[in-house]
LUMBAVO-202465 format. One line per 3 residues: for each residue x, y, z of C-alpha. Coordinates in Angstrom, 2 decimals. Example, Ala and Ser with C-alpha at 12.3 -4.5 7.8 and 13.67 -1.06 7.14 Angstrom:
2
12.30 -4.50 7.80 ~ 13.67 -1.06 7.14
***
This chain:
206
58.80 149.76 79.84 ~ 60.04 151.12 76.46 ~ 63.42 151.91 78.03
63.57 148.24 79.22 ~ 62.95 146.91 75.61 ~ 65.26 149.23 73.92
68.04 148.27 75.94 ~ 67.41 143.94 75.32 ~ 68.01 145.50 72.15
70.91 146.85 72.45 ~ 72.46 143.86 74.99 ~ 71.28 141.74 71.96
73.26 143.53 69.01 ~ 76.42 143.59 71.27 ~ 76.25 139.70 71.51
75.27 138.91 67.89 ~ 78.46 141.35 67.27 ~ 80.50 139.77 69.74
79.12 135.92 68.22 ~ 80.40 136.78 64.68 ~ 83.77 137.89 65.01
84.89 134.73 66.04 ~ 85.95 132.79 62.93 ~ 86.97 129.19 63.06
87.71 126.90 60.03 ~ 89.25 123.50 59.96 ~ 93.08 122.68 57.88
94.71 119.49 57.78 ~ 98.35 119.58 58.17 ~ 101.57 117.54 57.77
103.88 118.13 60.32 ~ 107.36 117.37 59.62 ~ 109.58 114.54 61.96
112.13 117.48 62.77 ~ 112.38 120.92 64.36 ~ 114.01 123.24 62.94
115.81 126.64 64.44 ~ 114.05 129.98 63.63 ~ 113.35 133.08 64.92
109.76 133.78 66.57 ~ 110.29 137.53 66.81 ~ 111.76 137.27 71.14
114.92 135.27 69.79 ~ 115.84 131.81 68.72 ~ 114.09 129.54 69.13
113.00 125.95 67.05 ~ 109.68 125.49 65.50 ~ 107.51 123.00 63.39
107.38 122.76 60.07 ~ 104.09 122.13 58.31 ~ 102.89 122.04 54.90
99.25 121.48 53.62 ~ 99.91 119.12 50.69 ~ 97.79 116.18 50.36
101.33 114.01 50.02 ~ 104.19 114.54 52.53 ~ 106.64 113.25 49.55
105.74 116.36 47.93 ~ 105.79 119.12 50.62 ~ 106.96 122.11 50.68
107.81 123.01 54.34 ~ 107.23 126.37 56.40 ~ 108.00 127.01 59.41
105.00 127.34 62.30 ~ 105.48 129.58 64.96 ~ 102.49 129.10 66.98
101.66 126.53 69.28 ~ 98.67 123.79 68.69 ~ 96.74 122.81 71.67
96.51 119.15 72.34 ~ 99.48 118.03 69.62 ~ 102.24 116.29 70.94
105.44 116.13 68.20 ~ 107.05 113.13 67.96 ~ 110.89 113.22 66.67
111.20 110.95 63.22 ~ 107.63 111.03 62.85 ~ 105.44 112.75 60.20
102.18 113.50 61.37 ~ 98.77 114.11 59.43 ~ 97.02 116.77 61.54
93.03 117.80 61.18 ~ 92.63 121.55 63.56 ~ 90.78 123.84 64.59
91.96 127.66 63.16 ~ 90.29 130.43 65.48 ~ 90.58 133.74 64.63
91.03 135.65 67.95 ~ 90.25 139.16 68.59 ~ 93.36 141.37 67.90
92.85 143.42 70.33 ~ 92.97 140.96 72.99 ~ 96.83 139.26 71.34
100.05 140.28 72.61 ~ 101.80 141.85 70.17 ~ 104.17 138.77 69.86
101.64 136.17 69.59 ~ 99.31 134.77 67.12 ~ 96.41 136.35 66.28
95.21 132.34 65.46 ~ 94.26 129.96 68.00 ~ 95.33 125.89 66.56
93.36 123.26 68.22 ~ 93.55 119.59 67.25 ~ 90.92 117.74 66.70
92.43 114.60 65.73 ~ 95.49 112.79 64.24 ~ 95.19 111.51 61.11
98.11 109.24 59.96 ~ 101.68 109.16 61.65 ~ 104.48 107.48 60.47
108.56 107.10 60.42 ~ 109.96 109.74 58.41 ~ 112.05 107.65 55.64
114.67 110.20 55.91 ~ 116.06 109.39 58.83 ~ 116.97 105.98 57.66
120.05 107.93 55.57 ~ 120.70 110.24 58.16 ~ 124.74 108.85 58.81
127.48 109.85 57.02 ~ 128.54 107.56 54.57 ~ 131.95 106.06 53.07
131.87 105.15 48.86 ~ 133.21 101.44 48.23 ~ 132.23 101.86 44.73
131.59 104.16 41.80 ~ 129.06 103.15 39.21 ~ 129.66 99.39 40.37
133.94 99.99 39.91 ~ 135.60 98.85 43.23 ~ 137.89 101.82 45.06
140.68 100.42 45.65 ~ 142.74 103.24 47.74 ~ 142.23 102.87 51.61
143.06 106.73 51.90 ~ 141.19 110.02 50.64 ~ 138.01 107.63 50.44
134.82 109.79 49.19 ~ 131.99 110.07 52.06 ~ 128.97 111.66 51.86
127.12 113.19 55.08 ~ 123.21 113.69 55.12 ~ 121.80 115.81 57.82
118.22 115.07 56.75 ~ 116.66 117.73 59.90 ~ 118.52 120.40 58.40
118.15 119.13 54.73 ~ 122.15 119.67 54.18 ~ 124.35 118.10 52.30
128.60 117.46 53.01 ~ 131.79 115.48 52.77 ~ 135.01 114.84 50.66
135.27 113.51 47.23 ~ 138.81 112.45 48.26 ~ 140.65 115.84 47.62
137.72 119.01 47.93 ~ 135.70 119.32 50.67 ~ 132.12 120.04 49.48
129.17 121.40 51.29 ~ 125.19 122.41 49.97 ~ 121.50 121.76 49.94
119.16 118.65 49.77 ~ 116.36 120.15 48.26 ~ 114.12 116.83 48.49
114.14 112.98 49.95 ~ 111.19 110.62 49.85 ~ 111.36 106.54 50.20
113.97 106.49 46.77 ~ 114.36 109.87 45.89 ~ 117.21 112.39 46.23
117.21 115.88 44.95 ~ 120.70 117.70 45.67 ~ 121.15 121.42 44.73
124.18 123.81 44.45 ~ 127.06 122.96 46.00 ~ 130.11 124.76 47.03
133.25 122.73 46.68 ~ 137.08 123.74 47.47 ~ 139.46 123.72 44.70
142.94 121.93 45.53 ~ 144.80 119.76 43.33 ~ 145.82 116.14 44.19
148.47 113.98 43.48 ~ 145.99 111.51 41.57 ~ 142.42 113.04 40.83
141.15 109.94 39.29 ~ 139.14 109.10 41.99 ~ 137.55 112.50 42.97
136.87 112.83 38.98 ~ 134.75 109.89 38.86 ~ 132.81 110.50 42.27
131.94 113.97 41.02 ~ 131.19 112.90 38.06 ~ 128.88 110.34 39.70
127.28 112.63 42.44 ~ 126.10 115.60 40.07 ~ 123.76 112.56 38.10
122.18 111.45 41.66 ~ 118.38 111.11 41.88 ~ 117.19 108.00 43.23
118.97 105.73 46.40 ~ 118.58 102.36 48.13 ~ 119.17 101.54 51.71
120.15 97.70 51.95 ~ 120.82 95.68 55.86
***
């Protein structure tokens, strides 16, 4: 009888143990409208990118390796995410996976990603409200908003760099790396570069 009881004892602790190393919490998410490429450690690959700011105007991306159960991504759409973070039991992961199982539990908010409405490269017809009048070396602009990059002409250099933020009538540009040729005339690229480096805020009309 006493060995009986000593070992409901012992079956006991090993459950209690067992009960208690399983951590779960709950995160809310944004997950961003576009994939981007990265490496998950057994090549290339693409992954979400999330951030946990209460605004998506404001994120700050990173890049999620792991899979969620039960989310479905959605191109051009930003998603509010509530989930489920499990801690599993290391011993038990592959050595390539996550050591965290994500579980939704619900979708929050979900809408268009504003971005994509300037995604297009774009021609200049005017700078600061002055007609251009020359049909060749026109200035043009391209935004690749799912890679957050930045390109074009300014109707002699080529110029390429980094959109460091968009939101709804925002624009944040940083560095960028230009050629350096000469022209016959230069008025034109003058006053477009003069023009680009003081962009911060846009309008998309029709």
């Amino acid at each position: 009888m006493t060995i009986l009881k000593t070992m409901s004892v012992v079956i006991l602790t090993v459950m209690l143990t067992s009960c208690s190393t399983t951590k779960k919490t709950t995160a809310t998410y944004w997950v961003n409208s576009a994939k981007v490429d990265c490496d998950a450690g057994v090549g290339k690959t693409t992954c979400l990118q999330i951030s946990k700011a209460e605004n998506h105007e404001n994120a700050e991306w990173s890049n999620f390796y792991a899979p969620i159960n039960g989310f479905t991504f959605e191109p051009g759409y930003l998603q509010k995410i509530e989930v489920t973070e499990t801690q599993l039991d290391a011993e038990g992961v592959p050595a390539d996976a996550s050591s965290i199982q994500y579980d939704l539990i619900k979708v929050l908010e979900k809408k268009q990603d504003p971005k994509l409405a300037i995604h297009d490269i774009w021609a200049a017809t005017h700078i600061n409200g002055k007609v251009i009048e020359s049909t060749s070396n026109v200035p043009t602009l391209e935004l690749n908003t799912t890679e957050m990059r930045a390109s074009g002409t300014n109707g002699c250099n080529n110029y390429t760099g980094q959109i460091k933020n968009i939101t709804s009538d925002t624009i944040e540009f940083g560095a960028m790396a230009s050629t350096r040729k000469m022209c016959m005339d230069m008025a034109i690229p003058d006053r477009f570069d003069k023009a680009f480096n003081s962009i911060s805020t846009y309008k998309k009309k029709g």
